[in-house]
C-alpha positions in Angstrom: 67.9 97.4 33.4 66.6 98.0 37.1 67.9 95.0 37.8 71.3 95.1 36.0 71.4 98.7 38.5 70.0 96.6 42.0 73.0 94.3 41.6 75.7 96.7 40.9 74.4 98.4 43.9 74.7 95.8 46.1 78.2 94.7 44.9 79.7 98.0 45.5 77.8 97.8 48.7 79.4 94.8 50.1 82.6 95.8 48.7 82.0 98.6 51.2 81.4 96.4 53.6 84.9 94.1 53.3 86.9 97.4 53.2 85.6 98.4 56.0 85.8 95.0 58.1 89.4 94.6 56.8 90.6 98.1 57.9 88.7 97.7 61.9 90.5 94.0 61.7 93.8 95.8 61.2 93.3 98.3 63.7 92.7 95.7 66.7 95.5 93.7 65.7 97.6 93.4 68.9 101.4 95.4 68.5 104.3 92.8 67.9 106.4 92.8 71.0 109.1 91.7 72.7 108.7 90.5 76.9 111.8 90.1 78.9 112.8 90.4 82.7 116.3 92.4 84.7 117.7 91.9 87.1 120.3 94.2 89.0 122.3 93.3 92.7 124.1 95.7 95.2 126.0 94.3 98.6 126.1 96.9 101.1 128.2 97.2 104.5 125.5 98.4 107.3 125.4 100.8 109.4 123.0 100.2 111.8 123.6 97.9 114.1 121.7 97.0 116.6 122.4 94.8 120.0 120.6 93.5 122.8 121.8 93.7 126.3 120.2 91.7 129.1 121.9 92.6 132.6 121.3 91.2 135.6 121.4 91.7 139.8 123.8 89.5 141.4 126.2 89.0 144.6 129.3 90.8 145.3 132.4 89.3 147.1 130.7 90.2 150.2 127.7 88.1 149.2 125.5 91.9 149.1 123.0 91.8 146.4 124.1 94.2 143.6 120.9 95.9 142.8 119.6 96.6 139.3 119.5 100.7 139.8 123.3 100.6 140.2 123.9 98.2 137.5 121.7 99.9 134.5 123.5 103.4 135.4 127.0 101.8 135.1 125.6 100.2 131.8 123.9 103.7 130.6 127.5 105.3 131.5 129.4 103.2 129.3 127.3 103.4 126.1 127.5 107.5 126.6 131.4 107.0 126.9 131.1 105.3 123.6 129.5 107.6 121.7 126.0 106.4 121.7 122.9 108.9 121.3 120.1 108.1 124.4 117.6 108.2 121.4 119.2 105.4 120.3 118.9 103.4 123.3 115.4 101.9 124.5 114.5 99.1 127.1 112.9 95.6 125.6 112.5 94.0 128.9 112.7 94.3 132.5 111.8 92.2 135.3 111.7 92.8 138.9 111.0 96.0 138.8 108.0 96.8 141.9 106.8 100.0 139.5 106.4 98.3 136.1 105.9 94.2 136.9 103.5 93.4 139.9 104.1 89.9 139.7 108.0 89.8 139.8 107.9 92.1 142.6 105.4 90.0 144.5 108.4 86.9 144.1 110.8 89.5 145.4 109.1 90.1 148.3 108.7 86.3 148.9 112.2 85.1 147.4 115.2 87.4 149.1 117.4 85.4 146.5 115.5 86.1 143.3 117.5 88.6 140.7 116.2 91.5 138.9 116.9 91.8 135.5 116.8 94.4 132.4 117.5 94.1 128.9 118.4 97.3 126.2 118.3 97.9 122.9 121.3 99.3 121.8 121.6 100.6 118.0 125.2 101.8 117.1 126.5 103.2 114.0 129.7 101.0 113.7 131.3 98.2 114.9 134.1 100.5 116.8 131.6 101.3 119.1 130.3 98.3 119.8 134.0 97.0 121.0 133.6 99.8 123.4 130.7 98.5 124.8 132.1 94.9 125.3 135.4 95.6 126.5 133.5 97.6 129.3 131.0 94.8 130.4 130.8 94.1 133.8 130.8 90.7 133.5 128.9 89.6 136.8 126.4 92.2 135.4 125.9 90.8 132.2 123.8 88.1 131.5 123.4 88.2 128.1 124.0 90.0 124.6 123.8 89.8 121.2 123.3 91.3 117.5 119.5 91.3 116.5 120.0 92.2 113.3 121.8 95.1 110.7 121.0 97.3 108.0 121.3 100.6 106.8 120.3 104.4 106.7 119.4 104.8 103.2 118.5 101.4 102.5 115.1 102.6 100.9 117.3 104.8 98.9 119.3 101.3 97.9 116.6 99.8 97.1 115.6 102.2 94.4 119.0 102.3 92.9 119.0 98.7 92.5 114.9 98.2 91.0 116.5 101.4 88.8 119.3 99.6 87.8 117.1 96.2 87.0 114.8 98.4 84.8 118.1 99.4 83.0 119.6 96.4 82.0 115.8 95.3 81.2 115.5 97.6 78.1 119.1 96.7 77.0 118.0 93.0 77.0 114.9 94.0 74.8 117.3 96.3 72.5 120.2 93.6 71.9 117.5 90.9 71.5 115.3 92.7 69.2 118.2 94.1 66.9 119.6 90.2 66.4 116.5 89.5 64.5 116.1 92.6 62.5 113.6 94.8 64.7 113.7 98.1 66.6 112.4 98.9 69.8 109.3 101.3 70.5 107.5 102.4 73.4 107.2 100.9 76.7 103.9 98.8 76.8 104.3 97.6 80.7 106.8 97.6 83.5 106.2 95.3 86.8 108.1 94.4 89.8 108.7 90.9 90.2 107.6 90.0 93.4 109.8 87.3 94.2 112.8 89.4 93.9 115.0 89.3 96.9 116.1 91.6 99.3 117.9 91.0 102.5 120.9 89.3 103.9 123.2 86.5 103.2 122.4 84.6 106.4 119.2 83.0 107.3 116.7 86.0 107.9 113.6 86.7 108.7 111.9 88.8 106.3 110.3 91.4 108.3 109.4 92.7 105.9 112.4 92.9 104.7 114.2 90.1 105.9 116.6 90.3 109.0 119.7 88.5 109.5 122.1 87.5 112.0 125.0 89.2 112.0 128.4 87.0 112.6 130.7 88.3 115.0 133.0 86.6 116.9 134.6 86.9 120.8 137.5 86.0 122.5 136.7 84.4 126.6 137.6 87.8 127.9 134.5 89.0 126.4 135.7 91.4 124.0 135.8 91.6 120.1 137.6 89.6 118.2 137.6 90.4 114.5 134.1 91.6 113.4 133.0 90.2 110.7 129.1 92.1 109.8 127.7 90.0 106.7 126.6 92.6 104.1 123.4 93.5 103.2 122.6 92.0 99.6 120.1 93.9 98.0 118.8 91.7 94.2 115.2 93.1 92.3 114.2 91.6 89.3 112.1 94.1 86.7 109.7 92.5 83.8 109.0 95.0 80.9 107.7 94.7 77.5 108.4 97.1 74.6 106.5 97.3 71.2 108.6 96.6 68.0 108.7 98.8 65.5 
């Protein structure tokens, strides 16, 4: 009889045991589902645009050297006339000068022929203004200019719209593609950034951080502009999310 009762005891016992293992199995099963990846693009037309002047002393008629104090005020003067904030002019270079460069004046002193030179960082708001600027060049002055790159004022702004936008069409992927076969859509398990996704410019760029292009625009042999053509900023983020199925 005792032992009839030991081994019912240790049947129920184990049976215990199973239940208990199969319900903890269940419980760490992983969710079922469903992985997929946006993506979301916006071009933008920029509004920053920023130059670089490089002016230079030279002869006049009378063969008088045109020095570089009277040359950067005509040059400050005509970027005022055009509408361009002094914050939003700064100097990249400048050589000859006998308070800043030591060695360049040292050649001036020895070399009566040797030019001074400067060079600006312009940033202007449109390409209007810019035309201003050229049209006004002195051209014995000017020894060199060109557009460093573009962008735009909100362009961190931008960006979010367009990783918002990603994230959007993301979940509608995961709702179209889990209603084909039959499932709905739960919770959001994960969202990540692709980090390959690109944002920058349609020419070749450097990616700054952000990548920086070179804007296009061409001129005529007088020096001013002749149909600006500013590439657009594209702007293209990929989003990877997965969602649990009901």
């Amino acid at each position: 009889m005792k032992n009839k009762i030991l081994i019912l005891l240790l049947a129920v016992c184990f049976t215990t045991v199973l239940i208990s293992c199969g319900r903890g199995g269940h419980k760490n099963e992983p969710p079922k589902k469903i992985e997929v990846t946006g993506s979301a693009e916006m071009e933008i037309v920029p509004n920053e645009i920023y130059m670089t002047f490089t002016l230079k002393e030279y002869l006049d008629a009378a063969k008088k050297k045109v020095k570089l104090e009277s040359i950067k005020t005509d040059f400050l003067a005509l970027c005022k006339d055009a509408g361009v904030a002094d914050s939003n002019i700064s100097i990249s270079s400048y050589t000859g000068n006998e308070r800043w460069d030591y060695f360049w004046y040292k050649r001036r002193r020895t070399e009566p022929n040797f030019m001074g030179s400067i060079s600006y960082a312009i940033k202007v708001s449109s390409p209007e203004k810019l035309d201003k600027i050229v049209a006004g060049l002195n051209e014995n002055a000017i020894d060199n200019f060109y557009i460093s790159k573009t962008s735009h004022s909100k362009i961190e702004q931008l960006r979010k719209e367009v990783k918002t936008k990603a994230l959007i069409a993301t979940k509608a992927k995961a709702e179209y593609l889990a209603k084909s076969i039959g499932e709905e859509l739960g919770e959001a398990l994960l969202i990540q950034e692709i980090e390959n996704s690109y944002s920058g410019y349609y020419a070749n760029e450097y990616a700054n951080s952000n990548a920086v292009s070179q804007a296009r625009m061409s001129y005529d042999e007088s020096g001013s502009t002749s149909a600006p053509n500013f590439q657009k900023i594209k702007l293209r983020y990929e989003m990877k999310a997965e969602f649990r199925l009901k």
